[in-house]
C-alpha positions as CSV (number, residue, x, y, z in Angstrom):
1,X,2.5,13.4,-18.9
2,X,1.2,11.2,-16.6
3,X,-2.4,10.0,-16.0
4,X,-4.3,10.5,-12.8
5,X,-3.6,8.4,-9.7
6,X,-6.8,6.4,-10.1
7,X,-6.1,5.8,-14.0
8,X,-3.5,3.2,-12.9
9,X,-3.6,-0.7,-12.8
10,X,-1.7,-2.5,-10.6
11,X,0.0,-5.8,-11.5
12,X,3.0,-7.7,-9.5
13,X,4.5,-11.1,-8.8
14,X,4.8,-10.9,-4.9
15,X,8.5,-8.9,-5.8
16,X,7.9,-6.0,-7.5
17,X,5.0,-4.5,-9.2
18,X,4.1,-2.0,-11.9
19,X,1.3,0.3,-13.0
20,X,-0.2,0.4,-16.0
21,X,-2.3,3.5,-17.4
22,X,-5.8,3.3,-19.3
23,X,-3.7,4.3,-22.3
24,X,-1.7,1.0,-22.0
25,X,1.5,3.0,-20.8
26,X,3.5,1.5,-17.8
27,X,4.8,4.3,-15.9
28,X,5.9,2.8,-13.1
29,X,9.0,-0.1,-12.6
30,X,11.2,-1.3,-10.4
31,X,13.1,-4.2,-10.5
32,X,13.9,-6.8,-9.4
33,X,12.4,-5.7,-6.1
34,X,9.6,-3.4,-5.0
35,X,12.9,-1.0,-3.8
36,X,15.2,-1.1,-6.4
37,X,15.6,1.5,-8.5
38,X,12.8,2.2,-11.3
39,X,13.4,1.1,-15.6
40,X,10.0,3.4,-15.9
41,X,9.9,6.3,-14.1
42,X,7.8,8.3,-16.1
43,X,5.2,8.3,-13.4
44,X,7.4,11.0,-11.8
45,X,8.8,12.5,-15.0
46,X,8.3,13.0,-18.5
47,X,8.6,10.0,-21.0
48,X,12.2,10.4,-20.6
49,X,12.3,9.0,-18.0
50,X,11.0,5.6,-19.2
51,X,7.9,3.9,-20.1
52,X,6.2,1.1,-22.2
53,X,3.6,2.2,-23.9
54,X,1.5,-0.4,-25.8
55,X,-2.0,0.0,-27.9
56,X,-3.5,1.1,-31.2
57,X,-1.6,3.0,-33.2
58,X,-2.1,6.5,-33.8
59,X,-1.2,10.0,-35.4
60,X,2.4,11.8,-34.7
61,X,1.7,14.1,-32.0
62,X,-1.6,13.2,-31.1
63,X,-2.4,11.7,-27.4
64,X,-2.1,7.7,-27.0
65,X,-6.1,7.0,-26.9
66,X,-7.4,5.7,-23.5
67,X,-8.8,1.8,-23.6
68,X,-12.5,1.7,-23.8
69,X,-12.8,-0.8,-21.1
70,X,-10.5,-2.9,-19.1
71,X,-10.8,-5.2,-15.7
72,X,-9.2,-8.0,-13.9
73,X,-9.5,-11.0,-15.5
74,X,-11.6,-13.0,-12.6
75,X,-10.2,-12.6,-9.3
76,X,-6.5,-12.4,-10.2
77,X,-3.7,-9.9,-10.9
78,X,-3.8,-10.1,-15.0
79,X,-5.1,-7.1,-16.5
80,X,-7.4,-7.1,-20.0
81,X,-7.5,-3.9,-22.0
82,X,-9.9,-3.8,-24.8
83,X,-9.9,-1.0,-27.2
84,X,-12.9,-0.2,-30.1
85,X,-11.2,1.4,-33.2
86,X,-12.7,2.5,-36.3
87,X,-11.1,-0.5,-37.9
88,X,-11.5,-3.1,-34.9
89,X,-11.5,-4.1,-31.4
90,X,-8.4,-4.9,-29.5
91,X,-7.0,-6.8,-26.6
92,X,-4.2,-6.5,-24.5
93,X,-3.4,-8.5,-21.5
94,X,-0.9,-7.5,-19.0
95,X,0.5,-9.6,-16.2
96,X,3.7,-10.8,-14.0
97,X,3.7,-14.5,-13.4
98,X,4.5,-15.4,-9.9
99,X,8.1,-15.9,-9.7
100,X,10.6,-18.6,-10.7
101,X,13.3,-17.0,-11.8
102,X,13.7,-14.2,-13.8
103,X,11.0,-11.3,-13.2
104,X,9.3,-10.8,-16.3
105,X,6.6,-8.3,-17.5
106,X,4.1,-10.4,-20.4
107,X,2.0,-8.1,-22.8
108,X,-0.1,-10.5,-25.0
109,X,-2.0,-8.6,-28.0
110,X,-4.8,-10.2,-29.1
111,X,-7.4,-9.3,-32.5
112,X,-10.5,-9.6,-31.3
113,X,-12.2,-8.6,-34.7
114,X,-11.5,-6.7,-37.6
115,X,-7.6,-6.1,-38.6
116,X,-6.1,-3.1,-35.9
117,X,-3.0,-1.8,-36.6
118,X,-0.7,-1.3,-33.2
119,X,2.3,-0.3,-31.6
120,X,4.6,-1.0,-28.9
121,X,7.3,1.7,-27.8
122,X,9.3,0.7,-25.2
123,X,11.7,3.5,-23.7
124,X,14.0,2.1,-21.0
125,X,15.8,4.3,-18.9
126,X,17.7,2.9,-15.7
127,X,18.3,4.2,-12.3
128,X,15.0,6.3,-11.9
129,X,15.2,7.7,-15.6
130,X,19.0,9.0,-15.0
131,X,20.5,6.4,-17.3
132,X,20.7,5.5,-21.2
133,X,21.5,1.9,-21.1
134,X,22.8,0.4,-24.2
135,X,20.5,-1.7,-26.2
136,X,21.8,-3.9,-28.3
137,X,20.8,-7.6,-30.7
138,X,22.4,-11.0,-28.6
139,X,21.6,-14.0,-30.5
140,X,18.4,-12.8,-31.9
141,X,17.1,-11.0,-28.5
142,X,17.1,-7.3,-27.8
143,X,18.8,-6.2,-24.1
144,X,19.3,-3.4,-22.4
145,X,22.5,-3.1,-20.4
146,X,23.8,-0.5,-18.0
147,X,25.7,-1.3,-14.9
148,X,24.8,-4.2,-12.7
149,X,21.2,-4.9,-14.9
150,X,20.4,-6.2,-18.0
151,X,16.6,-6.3,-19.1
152,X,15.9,-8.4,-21.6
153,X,13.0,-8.1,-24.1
154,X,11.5,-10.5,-26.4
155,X,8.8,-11.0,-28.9
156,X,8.1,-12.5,-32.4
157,X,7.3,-9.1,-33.6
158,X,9.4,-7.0,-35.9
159,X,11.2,-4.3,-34.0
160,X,13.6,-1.1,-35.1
161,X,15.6,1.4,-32.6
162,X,14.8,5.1,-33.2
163,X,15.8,8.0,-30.6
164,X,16.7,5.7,-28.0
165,X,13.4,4.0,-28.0
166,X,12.4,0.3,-29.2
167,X,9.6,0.2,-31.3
168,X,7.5,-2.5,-32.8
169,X,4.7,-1.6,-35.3
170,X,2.3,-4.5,-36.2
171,X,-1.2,-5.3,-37.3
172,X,-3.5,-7.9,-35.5
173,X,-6.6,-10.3,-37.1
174,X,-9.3,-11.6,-35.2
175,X,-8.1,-14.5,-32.7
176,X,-3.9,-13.5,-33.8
177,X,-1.7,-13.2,-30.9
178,X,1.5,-11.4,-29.7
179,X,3.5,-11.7,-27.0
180,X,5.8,-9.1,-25.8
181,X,8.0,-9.7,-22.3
182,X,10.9,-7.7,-20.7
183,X,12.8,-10.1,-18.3
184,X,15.4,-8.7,-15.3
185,X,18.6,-10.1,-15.1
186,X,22.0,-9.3,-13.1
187,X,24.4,-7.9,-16.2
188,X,27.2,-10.4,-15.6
189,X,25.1,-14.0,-15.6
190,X,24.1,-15.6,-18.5
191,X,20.6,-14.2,-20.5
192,X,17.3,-15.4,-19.1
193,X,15.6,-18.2,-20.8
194,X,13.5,-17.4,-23.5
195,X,9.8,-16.7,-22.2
196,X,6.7,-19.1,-22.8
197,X,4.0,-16.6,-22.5
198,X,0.8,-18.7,-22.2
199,X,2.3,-21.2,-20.1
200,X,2.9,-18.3,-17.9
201,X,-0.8,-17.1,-18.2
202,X,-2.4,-20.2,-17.4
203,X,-0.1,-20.7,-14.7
204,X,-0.3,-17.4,-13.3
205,X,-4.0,-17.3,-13.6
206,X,-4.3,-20.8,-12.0
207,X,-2.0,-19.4,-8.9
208,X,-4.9,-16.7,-8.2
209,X,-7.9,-19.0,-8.2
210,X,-6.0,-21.0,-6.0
211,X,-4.9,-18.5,-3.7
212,X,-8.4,-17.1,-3.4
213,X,-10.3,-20.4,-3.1
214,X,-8.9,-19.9,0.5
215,X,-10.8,-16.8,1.6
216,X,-13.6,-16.9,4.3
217,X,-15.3,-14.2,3.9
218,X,-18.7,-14.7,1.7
219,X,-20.9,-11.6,2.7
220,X,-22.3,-8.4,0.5
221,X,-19.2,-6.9,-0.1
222,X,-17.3,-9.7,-1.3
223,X,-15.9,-8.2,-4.4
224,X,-14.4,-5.2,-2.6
225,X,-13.0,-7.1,-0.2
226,X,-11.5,-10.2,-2.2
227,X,-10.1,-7.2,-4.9
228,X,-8.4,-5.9,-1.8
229,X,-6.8,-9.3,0.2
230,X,-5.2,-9.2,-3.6
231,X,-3.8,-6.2,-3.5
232,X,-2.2,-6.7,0.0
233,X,-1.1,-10.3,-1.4
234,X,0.7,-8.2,-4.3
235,X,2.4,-5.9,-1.8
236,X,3.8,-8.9,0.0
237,X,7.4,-9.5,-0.8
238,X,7.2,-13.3,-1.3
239,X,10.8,-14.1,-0.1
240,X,10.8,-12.4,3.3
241,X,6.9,-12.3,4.2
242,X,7.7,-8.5,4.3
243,X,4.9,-5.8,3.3
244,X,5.4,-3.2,1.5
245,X,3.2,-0.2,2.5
246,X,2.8,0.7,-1.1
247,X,4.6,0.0,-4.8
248,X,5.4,3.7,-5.1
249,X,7.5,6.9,-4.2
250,X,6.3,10.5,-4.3
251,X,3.0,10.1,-5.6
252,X,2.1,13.6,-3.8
253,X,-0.3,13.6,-0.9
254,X,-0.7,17.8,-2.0
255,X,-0.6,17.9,-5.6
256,X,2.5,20.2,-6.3
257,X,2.9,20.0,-2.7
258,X,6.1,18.7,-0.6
259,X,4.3,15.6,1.0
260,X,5.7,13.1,-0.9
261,X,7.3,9.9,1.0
262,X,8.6,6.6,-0.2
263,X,6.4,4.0,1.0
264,X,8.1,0.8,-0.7
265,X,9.5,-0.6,2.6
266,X,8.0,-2.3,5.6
267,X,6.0,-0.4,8.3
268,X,5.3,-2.4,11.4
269,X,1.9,-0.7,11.6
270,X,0.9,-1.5,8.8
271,X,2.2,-4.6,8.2
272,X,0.7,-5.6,11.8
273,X,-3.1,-4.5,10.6
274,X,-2.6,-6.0,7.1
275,X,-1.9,-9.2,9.0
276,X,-4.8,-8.9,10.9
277,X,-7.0,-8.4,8.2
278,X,-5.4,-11.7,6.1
279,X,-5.8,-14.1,9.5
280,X,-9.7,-13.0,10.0
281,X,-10.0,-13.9,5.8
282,X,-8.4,-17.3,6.1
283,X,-4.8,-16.5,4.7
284,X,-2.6,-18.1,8.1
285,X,0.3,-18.8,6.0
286,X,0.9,-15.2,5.2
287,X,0.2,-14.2,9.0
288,X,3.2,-16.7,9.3
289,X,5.6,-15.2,7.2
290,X,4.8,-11.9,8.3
291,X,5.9,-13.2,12.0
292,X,8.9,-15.1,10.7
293,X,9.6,-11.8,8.9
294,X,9.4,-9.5,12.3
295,X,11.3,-11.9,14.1
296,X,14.3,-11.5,11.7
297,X,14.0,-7.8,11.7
298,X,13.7,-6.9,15.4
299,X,16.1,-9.9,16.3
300,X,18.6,-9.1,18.6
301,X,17.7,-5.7,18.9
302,X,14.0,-5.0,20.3
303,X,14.9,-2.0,22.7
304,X,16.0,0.0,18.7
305,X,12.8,-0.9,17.0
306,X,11.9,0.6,13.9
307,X,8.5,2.0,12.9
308,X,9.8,0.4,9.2
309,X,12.6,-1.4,8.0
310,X,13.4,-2.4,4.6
311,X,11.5,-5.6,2.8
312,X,14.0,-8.2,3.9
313,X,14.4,-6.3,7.4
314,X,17.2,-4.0,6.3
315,X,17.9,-1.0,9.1
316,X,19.3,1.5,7.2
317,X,16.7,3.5,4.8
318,X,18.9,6.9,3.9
319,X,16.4,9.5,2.7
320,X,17.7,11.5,-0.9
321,X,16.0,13.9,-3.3
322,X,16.1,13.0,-7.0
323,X,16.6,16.1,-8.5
324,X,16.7,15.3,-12.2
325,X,13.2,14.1,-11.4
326,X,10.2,16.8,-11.8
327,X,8.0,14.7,-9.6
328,X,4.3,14.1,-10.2
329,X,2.8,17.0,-11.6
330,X,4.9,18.8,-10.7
331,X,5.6,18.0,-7.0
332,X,8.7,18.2,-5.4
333,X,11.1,16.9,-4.1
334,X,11.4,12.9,-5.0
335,X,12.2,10.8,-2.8
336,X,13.8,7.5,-2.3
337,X,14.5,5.9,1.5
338,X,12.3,7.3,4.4
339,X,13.9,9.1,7.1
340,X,11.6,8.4,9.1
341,X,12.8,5.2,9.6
342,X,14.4,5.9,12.9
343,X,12.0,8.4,14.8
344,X,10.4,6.9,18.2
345,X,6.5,5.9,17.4
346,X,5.4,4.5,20.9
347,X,2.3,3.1,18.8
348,X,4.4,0.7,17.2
349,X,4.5,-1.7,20.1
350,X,1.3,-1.4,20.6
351,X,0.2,-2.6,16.5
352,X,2.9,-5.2,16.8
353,X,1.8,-6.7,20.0
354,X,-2.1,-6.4,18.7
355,X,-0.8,-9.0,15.9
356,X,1.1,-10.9,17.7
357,X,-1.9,-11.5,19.8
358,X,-4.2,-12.0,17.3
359,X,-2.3,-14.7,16.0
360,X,-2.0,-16.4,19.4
361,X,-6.1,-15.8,19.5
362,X,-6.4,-17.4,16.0
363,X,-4.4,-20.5,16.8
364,X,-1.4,-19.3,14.5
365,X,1.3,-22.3,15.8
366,X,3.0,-21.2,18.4
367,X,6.2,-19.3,18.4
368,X,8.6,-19.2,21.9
369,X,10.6,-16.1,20.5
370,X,7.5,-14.3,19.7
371,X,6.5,-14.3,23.1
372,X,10.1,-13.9,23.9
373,X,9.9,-10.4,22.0
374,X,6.9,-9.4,23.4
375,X,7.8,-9.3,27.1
376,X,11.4,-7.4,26.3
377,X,9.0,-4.7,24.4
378,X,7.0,-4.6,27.4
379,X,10.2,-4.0,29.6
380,X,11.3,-1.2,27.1
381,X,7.6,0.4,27.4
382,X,7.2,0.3,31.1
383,X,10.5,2.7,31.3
384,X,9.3,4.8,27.7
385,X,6.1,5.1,27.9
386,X,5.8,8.5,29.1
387,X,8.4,10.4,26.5
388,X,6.6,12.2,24.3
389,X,7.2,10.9,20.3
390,X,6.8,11.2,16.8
391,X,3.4,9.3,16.4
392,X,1.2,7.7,14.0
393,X,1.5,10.5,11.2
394,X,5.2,10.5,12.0
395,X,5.5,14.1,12.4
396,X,8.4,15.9,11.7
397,X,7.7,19.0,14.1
398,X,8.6,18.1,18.3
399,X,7.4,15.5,19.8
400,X,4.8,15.7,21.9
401,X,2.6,13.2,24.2
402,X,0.3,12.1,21.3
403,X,-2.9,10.3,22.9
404,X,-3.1,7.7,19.9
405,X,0.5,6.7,21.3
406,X,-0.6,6.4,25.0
407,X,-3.5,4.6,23.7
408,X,-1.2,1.5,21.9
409,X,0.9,1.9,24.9
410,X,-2.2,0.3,26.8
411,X,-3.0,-2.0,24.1
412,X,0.6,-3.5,24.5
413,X,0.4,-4.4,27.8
414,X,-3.0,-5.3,28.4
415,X,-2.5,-8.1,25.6
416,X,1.0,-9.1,27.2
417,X,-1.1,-9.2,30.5
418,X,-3.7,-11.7,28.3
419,X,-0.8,-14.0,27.1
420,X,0.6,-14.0,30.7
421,X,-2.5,-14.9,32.1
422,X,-3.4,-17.6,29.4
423,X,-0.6,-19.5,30.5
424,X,1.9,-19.0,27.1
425,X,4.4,-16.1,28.8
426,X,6.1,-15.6,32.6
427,X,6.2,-12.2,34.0
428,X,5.4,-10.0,36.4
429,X,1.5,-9.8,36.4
430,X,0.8,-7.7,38.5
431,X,3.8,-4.7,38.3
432,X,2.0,-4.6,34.7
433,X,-1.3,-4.6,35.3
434,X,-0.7,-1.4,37.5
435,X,1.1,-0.3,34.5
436,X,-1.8,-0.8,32.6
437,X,-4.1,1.3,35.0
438,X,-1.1,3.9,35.2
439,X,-1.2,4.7,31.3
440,X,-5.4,4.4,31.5
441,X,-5.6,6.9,33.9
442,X,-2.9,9.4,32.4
443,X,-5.0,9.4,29.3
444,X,-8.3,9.9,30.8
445,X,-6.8,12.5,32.7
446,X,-4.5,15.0,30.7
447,X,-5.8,13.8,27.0
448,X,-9.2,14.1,27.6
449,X,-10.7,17.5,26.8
450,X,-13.7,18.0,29.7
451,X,-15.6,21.2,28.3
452,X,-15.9,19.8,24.9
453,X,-16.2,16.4,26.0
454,X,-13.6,14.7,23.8
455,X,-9.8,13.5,23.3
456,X,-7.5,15.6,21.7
457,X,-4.2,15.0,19.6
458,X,-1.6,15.5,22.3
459,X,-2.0,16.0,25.8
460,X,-2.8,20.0,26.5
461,X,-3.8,20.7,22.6
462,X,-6.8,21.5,21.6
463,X,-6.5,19.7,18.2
464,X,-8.4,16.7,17.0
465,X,-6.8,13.7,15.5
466,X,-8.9,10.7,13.6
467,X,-6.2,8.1,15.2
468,X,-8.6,8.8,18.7
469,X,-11.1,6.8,16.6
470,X,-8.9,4.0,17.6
471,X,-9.7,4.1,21.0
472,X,-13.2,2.1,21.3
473,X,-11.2,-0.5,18.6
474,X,-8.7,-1.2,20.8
475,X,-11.2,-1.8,23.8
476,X,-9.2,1.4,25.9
477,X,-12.5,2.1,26.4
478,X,-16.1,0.8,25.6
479,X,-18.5,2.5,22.5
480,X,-20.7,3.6,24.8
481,X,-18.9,5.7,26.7
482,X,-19.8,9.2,26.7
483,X,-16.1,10.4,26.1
484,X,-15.7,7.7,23.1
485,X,-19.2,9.1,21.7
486,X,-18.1,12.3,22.4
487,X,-15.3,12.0,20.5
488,X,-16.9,10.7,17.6
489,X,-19.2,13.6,17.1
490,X,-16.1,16.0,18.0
491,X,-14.7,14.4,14.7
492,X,-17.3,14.5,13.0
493,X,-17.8,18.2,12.9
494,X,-14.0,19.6,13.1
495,X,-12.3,17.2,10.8
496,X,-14.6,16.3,8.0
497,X,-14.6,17.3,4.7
498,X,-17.2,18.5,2.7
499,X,-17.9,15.3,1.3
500,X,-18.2,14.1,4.4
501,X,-14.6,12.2,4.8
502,X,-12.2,12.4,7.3
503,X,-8.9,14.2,7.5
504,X,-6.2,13.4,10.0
505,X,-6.0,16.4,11.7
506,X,-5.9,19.9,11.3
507,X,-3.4,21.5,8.6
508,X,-3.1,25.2,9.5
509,X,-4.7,26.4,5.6
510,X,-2.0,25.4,4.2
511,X,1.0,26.7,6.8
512,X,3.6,24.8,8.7
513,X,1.6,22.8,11.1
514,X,1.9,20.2,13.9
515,X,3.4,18.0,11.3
516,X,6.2,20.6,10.5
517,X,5.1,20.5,7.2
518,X,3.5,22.8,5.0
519,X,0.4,22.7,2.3
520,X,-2.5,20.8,3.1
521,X,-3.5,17.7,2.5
522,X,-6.7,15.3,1.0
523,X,-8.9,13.0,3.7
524,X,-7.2,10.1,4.2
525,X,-8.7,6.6,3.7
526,X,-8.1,4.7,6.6
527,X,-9.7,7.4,9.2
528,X,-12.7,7.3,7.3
529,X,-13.4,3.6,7.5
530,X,-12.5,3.6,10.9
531,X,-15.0,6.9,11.4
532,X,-17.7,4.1,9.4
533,X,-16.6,1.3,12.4
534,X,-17.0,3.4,15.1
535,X,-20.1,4.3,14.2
536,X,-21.5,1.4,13.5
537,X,-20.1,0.4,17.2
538,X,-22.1,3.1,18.8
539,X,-25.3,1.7,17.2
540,X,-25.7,4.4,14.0
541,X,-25.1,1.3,11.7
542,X,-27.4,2.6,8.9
543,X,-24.7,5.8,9.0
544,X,-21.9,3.5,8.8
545,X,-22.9,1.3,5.8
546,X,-24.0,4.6,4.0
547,X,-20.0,6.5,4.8
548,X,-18.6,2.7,3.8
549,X,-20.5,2.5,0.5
550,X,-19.7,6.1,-0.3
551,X,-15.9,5.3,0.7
552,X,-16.5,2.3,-2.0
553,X,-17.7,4.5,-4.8
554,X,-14.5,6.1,-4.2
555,X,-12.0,3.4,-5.4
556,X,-10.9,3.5,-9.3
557,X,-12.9,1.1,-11.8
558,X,-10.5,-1.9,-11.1
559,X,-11.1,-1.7,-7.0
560,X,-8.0,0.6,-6.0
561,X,-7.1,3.0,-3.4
562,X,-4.6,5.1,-2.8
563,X,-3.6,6.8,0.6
564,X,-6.0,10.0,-0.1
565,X,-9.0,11.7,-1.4
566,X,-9.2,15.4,-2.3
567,X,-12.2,16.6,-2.1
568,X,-10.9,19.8,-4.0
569,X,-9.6,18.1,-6.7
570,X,-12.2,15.2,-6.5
571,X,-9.2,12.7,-7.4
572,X,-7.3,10.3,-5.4
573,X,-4.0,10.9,-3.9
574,X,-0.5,9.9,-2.8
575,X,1.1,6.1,-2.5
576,X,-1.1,4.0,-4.8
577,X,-2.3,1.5,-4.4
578,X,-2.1,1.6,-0.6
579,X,-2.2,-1.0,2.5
580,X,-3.4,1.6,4.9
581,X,-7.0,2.3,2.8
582,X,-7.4,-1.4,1.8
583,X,-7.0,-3.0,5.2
584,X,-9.3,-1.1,7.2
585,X,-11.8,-1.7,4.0
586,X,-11.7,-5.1,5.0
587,X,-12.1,-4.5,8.4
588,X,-15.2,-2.2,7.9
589,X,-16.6,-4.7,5.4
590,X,-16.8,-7.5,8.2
591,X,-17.8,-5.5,11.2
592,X,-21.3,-4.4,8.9
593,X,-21.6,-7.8,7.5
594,X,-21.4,-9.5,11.5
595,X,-24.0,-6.7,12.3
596,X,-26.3,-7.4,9.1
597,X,-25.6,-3.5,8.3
598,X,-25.7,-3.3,4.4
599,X,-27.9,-2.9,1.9
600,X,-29.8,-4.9,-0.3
């Protein structure tokens, strides 16, 4: 069975990543990209599915034990283990070097005293746990073969086949080392080249130091928020600039629930507020890609955007079930592709356009076909804007006029009206700065709830929605407006949990909601941070810090998030570890350090 969500590691090479239990079991593969199909499944299975399971040895039948201890070593992606036997302590470290070639997974056993018997068992099963390849000796190296992959594993240790599994059983002495690595290959070129495994850890520990030498940020919450420009660096798909939302599929949202979605593709929002977050740290050469990335995506085609597309700007994202999969716990069904891919999210334009601005702001080099696209998804707005859509949370009941969606509406043209105006962009100033006023004034007017002196969800509901904390962010309207404030404290009582976090909106007890869904759900990340920022905008900064450092107790021992928190369950859920609850952490983190609101 799987460990919890928050039991999981995460290490990558800027292509792919995998997770890696406290028990030393990786659960979770794909390769050779963040999308392709998975050699370990087992997160969303059974060990027939696949897995790699590496640490002290122990009895027939009895449960791997968990490490004692483990962390990143440094500020870097490569994971230390350390288990205390009876008969000695252990090491193993676990990384993916930054690639040149072949992906490859390194596991490095080292003695760190007394004499500690081990194991590795390595159980690969291709095409999300459907397939049996066929594992065989070549030239003195084990490979795995089915189809159009080969994975190749190598190590000095001894190793037998038994029930379709690989196993290597060993014993280490203080300061003795073992190297184990499985390296990707297409099945018709020629194998990999053997692995030099502490080359690779030197150099993929010098790559980390170097890449975080470069962030700005030096205030109180350094640690949280350098752990998490890492883990967006590890979601970013090197080759295209494309980022992935998160490494995962179906890691439930409602454990046994339905609510589970394949985030390994590229979502424009949150791609746009990840790269927001990397240009106020210092990291413009990732903005860069990013930009080069949405260029080749939308190219051509601006009036179809996308909320996602896939990590190299694919279009087509089919959604399918994986039946022979019994999901997480239990939760059905899995999937792979997102069909949301092609519902209409008017927010989109506005997240996009907010990056592309901030860039422009931060003296990211100029691009003419950015601008270019901006304007044309200005022209597609001013005749859209008043359809009603899917919105933020992607729902899959009707559409309706959400006011989060009206809101980015605004956003996208008042900053197309700032590039105009700053001399970068032609058009027609003022037909779109009466568009602006138009979409201001059809918020205020049929999103805004008089009697109870807040926004609502959709224009004419009586729902609440944490995406209205957006509003004061976006500068729609000021933090000390009454309707803002209002809206705060509107939040605060009808959608927080009993921890005090914040849930999206309302989920009807469990029946089939706005969303179209049913079951419930956990509070989700993001809208909490963003409750902590608005609060500290309004002036109640000592309330902020306190929900921010509560928010941080929240992460797993290594610094992780995933999408959710269930205050039910006290345990994290869904996609993990996830863009959307590590960007706005950042975010948060530097609006209480610029007003000197944290603690000692």
């Amino acid at each position: 069975m799987a460990g919890r969500i928050e039991d999981y590691a995460l290490i990558g090479d800027m292509q792919t990543a995998a997770l890696v239990c406290r028990d030393g079991t990786v659960d979770w593969l794909c390769l050779p990209r963040f999308d392709s199909h998975a050699i370990f499944a087992g997160l969303l299975g059974t060990g027939e599915h696949g897995f790699w399971r590496m640490g002290p040895a122990h009895a027939p039948g009895a449960e791997p034990p968990a490490a004692t201890r483990r962390t990143y070593r440094g500020d870097s992606l490569i994971l230390e283990s350390e288990w205390d036997t009876p008969r000695g302590t252990v090491r193993v470290t676990d990384f993916m070097p930054p690639r040149d070639g072949a992906p490859q997974l390194i596991r490095i056993v080292e003695g760190v005293s007394g004499r500690v018997p081990m194991r590795s068992e390595l159980r690969m099963r291709f095409s999300y746990g459907r397939v049996v390849p066929w594992v065989h000796k070549h030239e003195g190296r084990t490979v795995a073969v089915a189809g159009p992959d080969s994975v190749w594993f190598d190590t000095e240790a001894e190793t037998y086949g038994k029930a379709l599994t690989t196993y290597a059983d060993f014993t280490v002495a203080p300061g003795e080392r073992i190297a184990f690595t499985i390296s990707w290959e297409p099945s018709h070129k020629e194998p990999p080249p053997l692995p030099e495994p502490e080359q690779s850890l030197e150099a993929t520990a010098d790559f980390w130091r170097d890449w975080v030498e470069h962030c700005t940020y030096h205030g109180p919450y350094r640690e949280a928020v350098v752990r998490s420009l890492i883990t967006l660096k590890a979601l970013t798909y090197a080759p295209t600039g494309g980022i992935v939302a998160a490494p995962t599929t179906s890691l439930p949202e409602d454990i046994g629930g339905v609510r589970n979605w394949d985030y390994r593709y590229t979502w424009l929002r949150d791609a746009a507020i990840t790269l927001s977050s990397l240009l106020r740290t210092g990291y413009r050469e990732e903005a860069r890609a990013w930009r080069e990335w949405l260029l080749r995506a939308v190219a051509g085609d601006p009036e179809n955007l996308q909320i996602m597309y896939g990590i190299a700007g694919e279009r087509e994202l089919g959604e399918a079930e994986l039946d022979w999969l019994p999901g997480y716990e239990g939760s059905t069904p899995v999937r792979v592709g997102n069909g949301a891919a092609h519902q209409l999210q008017l927010d989109v334009y506005g997240e996009v356009t907010e990056a592309l601005h901030l860039g422009h702001m931060t003296g990211l080099a100029r691009n003419d076909y950015a601008s270019v696209l901006q304007l044309k998804l200005i022209r597609y707005l001013e005749d859209h804007w008043q359809e009603p859509d899917e919105g933020i949370w992607e729902v899959r009941g009707p559409r309706r006029h959400f006011v989060h969606s009206k809101v980015m509406a605004w956003v996208a043209v008042d900053r197309t009206i700032k590039l105009i105006e700053s001399g970068d962009a032609d058009g027609p100033l003022e037909r779109w700065k009466q568009l602006r006023d138009d979409i201001h004034r059809d918020v205020c007017e049929k999103g805004y709830d008089k009697e109870r002196n807040t926004f609502t969800q959709s224009y004419g509901s009586r729902e609440l929605d944490a995406s209205l904390l957006l509003i004061p962010q976006m500068g729609f309207l000021p933090p000390d407006d009454k309707r803002v404030i209002g809206t705060i404290e509107a939040i605060q009582r009808e959608l927080s949990t009993s921890d005090g976090f914040i849930l999206r909106y309302p989920t009807e007890g469990g029946d089939e909601g706005v969303d179209g869904l049913p079951g419930d759900e956990g509070a989700f990340l993001a809208c909490s941070f963003w409750m902590a920022d608005d609060l500290a905008m309004i002036g109640r900064v000592d309330e902020a810090r306190k929900l921010f450092e509560r928010l941080l107790a929240l992460r797993n021992d290594l610094g992780l998030l995933a999408e959710e928190w269930d205050p039910r369950l006290q345990r994290q859920v869904g996609n993990f570890p996830q863009a959307f609850s590590h960007v706005p952490l950042i975010d948060t983190a530097l609006r209480l350090t610029a007003s000197g609101a944290y603690g000692g």
